[in-house]
N, C-alpha and C positions, 0 to 999 in steps of 0.2 A: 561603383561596381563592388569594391568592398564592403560596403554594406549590406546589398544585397546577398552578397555570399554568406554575410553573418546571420542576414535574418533566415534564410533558406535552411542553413546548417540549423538554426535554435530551432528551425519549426521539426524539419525532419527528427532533429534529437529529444523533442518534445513528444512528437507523436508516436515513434517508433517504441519508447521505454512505457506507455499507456496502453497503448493495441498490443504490443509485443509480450512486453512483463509486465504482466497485471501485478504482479507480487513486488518487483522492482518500483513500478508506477506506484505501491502503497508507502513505500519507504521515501520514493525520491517526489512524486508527485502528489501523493495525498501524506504528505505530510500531517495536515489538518487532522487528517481520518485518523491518524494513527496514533496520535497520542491518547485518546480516551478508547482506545480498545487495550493500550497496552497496560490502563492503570488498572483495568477492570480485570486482565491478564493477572496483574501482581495482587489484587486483594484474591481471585479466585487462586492465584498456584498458594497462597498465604494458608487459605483453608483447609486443600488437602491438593494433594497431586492428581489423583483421579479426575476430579474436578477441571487442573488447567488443561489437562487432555481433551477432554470433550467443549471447553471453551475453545482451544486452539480449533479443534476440526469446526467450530461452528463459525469461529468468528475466519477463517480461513472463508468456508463458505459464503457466507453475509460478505465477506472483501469481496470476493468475487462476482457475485451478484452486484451490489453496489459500485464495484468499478464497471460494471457492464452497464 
């Protein structure tokens, strides 16, 4: 019975942080995803600031798309 309790709790707490917080789910759940937006994040805020503004709002978008 314990077990089943664990596996129930990891699914719900799996599924909840994906459907729920998409932004969460990129941090906690696409980890993968997140490291080559953030490096591309640092060469573009490197360039000018202007710049990591309109990458955040795109690359914000494209998360959301792509986690959908």
């Amino acid at each position: 019975s314990k077990r089943k309790s664990h596996d129930e709790s990891a699914r719900i707490s799996i599924e909840i942080p994906r459907k729920g917080d998409g932004v969460a789910a990129e941090g906690d759940g696409n980890t993968a995803l997140a490291p080559p937006p953030k490096k591309k994040r640092l060469t573009r805020s490197s360039t000018g600031s202007p710049l990591l503004q309109g990458g955040d709002a795109k690359s914000a978008s494209a998360g959301g798309d792509g986690v959908t």
